[in-house]
N, C-alpha and C positions, 0 to 999 in steps of 0.2 A: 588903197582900198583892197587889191590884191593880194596884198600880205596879210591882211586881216582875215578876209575871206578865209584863206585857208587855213588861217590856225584856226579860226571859229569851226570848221568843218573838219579838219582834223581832230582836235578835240573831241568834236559830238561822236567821230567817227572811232577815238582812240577811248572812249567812255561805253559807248555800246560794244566794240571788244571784246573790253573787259567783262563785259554781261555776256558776250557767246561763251567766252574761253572757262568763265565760273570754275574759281579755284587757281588759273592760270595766268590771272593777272596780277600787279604787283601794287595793287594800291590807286586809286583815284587819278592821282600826280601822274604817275609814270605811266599809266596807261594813257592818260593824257595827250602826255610827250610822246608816248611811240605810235600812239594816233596820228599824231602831227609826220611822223616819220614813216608808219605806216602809211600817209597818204601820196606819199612819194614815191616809196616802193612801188606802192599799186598802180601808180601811174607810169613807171617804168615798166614795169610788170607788164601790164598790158598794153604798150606800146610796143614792147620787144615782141610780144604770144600776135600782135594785131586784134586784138580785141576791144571790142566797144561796148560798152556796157549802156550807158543812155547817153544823154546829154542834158547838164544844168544842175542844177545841186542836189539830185537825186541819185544822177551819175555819178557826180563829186562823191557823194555821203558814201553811195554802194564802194567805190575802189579804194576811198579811205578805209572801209571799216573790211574789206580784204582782205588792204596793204596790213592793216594793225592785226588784223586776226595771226596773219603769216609770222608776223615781228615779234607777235606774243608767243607765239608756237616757238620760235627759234628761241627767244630770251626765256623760254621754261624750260627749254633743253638744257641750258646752261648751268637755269636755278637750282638746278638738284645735282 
């Protein structure tokens, strides 16, 4: 159920991204997946800075959609 959890929340978190970055995302899909990947970042992220953002899927939501914003940022440096 943990593995679900997170892609479901990656996802939501790799979908709204895509809505902050507007123009800098790369499509539904892949903002998706780097949802999913941006949730891990972010979780690193602010493991390594010591920072806590909430606790419970609001926490979850806010470091995923961070991790994705930052993922989106670096994979748009790329795209051009």
């Amino acid at each position: 159920m943990g593995i679900l959890y997170a892609l479901l929340i990656g996802a939501l978190a790799g979908w709204l991204a895509g809505k902050i970055m507007k123009g800098g995302g790369f499509g539904a899909l892949i903002n998706i997946i780097l949802g999913i990947v941006g949730g891990v970042i972010g979780n690193w992220l602010f493991s390594t800075l010591g920072v806590h953002v909430a606790s419970g899927v609001l926490g979850d939501l806010i470091t995923g959609v961070i991790g994705a914003v930052v993922i989106l940022f670096i994979a748009g440096l790329f795209k051009k």
